[in-house]
C-alpha positions in Angstrom: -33.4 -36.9 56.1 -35.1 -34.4 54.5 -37.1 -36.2 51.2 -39.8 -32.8 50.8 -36.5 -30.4 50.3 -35.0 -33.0 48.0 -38.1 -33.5 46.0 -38.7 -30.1 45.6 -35.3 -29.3 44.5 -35.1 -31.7 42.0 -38.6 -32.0 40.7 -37.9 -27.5 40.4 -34.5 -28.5 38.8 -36.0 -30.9 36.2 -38.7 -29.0 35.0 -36.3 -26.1 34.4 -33.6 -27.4 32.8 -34.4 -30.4 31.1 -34.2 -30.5 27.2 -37.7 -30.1 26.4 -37.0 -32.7 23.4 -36.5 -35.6 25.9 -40.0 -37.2 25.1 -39.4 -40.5 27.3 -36.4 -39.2 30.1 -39.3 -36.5 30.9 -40.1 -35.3 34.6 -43.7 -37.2 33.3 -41.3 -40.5 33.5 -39.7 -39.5 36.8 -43.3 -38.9 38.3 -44.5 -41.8 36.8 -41.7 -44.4 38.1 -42.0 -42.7 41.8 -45.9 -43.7 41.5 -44.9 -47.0 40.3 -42.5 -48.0 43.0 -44.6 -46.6 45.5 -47.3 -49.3 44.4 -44.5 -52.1 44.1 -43.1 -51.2 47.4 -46.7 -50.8 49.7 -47.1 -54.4 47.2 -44.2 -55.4 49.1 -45.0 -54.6 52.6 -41.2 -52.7 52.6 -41.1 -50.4 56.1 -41.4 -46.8 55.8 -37.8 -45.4 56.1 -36.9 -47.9 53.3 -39.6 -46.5 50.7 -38.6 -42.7 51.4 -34.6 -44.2 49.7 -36.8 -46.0 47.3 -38.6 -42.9 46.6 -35.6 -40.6 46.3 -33.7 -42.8 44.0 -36.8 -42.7 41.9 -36.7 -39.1 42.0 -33.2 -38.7 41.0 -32.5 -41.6 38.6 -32.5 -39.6 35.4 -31.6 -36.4 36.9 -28.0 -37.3 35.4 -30.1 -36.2 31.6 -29.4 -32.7 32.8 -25.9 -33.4 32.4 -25.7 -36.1 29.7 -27.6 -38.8 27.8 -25.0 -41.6 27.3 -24.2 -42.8 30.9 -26.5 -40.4 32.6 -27.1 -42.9 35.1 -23.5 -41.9 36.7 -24.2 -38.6 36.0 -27.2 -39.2 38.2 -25.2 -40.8 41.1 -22.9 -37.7 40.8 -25.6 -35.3 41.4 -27.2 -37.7 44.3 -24.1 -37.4 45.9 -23.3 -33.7 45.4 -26.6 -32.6 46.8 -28.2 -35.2 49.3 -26.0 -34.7 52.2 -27.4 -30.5 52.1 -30.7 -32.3 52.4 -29.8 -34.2 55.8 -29.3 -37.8 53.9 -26.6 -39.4 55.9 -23.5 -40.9 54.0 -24.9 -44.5 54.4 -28.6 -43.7 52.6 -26.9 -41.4 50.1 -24.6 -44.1 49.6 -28.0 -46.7 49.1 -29.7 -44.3 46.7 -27.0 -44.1 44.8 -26.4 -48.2 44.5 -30.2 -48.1 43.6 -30.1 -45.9 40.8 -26.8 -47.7 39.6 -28.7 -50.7 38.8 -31.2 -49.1 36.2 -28.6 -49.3 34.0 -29.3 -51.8 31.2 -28.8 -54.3 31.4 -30.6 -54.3 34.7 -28.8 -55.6 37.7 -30.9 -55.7 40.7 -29.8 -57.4 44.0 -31.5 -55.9 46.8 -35.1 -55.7 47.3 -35.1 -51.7 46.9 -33.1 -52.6 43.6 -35.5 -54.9 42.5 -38.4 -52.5 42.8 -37.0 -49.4 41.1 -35.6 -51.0 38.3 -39.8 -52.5 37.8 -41.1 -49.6 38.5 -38.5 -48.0 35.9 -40.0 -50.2 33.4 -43.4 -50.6 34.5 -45.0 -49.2 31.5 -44.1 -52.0 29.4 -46.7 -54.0 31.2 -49.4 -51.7 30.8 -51.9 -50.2 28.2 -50.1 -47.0 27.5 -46.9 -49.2 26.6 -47.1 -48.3 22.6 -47.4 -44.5 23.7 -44.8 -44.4 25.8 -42.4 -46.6 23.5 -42.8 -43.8 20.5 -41.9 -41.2 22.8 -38.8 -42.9 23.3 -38.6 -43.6 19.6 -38.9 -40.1 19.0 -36.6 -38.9 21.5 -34.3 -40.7 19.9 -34.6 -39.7 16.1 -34.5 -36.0 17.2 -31.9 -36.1 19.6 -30.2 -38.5 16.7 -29.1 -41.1 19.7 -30.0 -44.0 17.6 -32.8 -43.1 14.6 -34.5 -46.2 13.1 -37.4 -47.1 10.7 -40.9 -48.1 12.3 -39.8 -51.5 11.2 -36.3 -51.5 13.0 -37.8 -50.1 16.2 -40.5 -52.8 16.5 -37.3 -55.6 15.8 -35.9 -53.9 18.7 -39.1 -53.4 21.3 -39.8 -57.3 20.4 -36.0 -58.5 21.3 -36.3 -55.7 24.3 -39.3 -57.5 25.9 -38.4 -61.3 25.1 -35.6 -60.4 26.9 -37.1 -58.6 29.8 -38.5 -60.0 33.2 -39.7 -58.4 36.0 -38.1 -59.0 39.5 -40.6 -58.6 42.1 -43.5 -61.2 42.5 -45.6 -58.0 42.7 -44.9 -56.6 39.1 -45.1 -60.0 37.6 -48.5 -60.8 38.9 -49.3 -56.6 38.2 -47.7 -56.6 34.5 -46.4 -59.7 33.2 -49.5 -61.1 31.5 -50.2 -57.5 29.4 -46.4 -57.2 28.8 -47.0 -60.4 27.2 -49.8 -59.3 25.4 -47.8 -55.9 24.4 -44.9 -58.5 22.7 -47.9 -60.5 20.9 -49.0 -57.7 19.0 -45.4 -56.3 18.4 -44.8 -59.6 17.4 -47.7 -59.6 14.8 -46.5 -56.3 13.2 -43.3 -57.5 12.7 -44.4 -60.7 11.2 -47.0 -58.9 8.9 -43.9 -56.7 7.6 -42.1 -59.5 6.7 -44.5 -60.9 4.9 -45.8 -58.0 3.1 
């Protein structure tokens, strides 16, 4: 299994042919979300050969946004399969990557523990400091790109359901990110409230 060659192919690929107007589904989020489960999964204690799938299905998880943006997450699979076997991945952990990656969909729909820790790491940020950043780059992504364009008010309705809704899966991003999600849904819930009443 040869993870350098697959993440310099696709790390190469991504910063070439990505839309430059995907703010969020940026090779900044890919790097981000590999750092992330990297964290979760040493958090973990998950062995070594395990965490170099983990890592590639970080890797490629959006890679299907060079292809598409609705369903790009089985465009992603499509590429994982296509070009991990030239890397030395047998059919067996090309066939796990791709099951990872398949469960960042949302709704989320993580079984295994490898699952469990990309799809947090995939959504770390919404535990962290940076959160209201890295929501508007989404935000904005979507106006320009005209996926789904809202108001300010209509995006925070939909950040608040987004994170009442949400929970972490592993033990380690809920003691890592849980409390500052929380306080991330307080003050989305205090704008919303304020623009009602106002």
């Amino acid at each position: 299994m040869n993870y350098e060659g697959a993440k310099k192919f696709i790390l190469n690929k991504l910063e070439k042919e990505l839309d430059p107007r995907l703010t969020y589904h940026s090779m900044a989020h890919t790097l981000d979300v590999l750092e992330s489960a990297i964290r979760l999964a040493e958090l973990e204690k998950r062995p070594a050969h395990e965490i170099l799938l983990l890592k590639t299905a970080c890797l490629f998880h959006d890679s299907g946004m060079l292809v598409t943006y609705k369903g790009h997450e089985e465009a992603s699979i499509e590429i994982c399969s296509q070009i991990l076997p030239s890397f030395n991945y047998s059919e067996e952990e090309t066939a796990i990557v791709c099951r990872m990656i398949k469960t960042t969909k949302l709704p989320q729909s993580a079984m295994d523990i490898t699952d469990k820790i990309l799809c947090d790491a995939d959504l770390d940020y919404l535990g962290r400091p940076d959160f209201f950043m890295i929501a508007h780059r989404l935000k904005y992504e979507w106006d320009i790109l005209q996926i789904n364009p809202t108001t300010l008010q209509e995006w925070y309705q939909i950040q608040r359901n987004f994170l009442s809704a949400h929970q972490y899966f592993t033990q380690s991003a809920i003691d890592l990110r849980q409390a500052s999600k929380m306080e991330n849904l307080k003050q989305i819930e205090f704008i919303c409230n304020h623009e009602k009443s106002s």
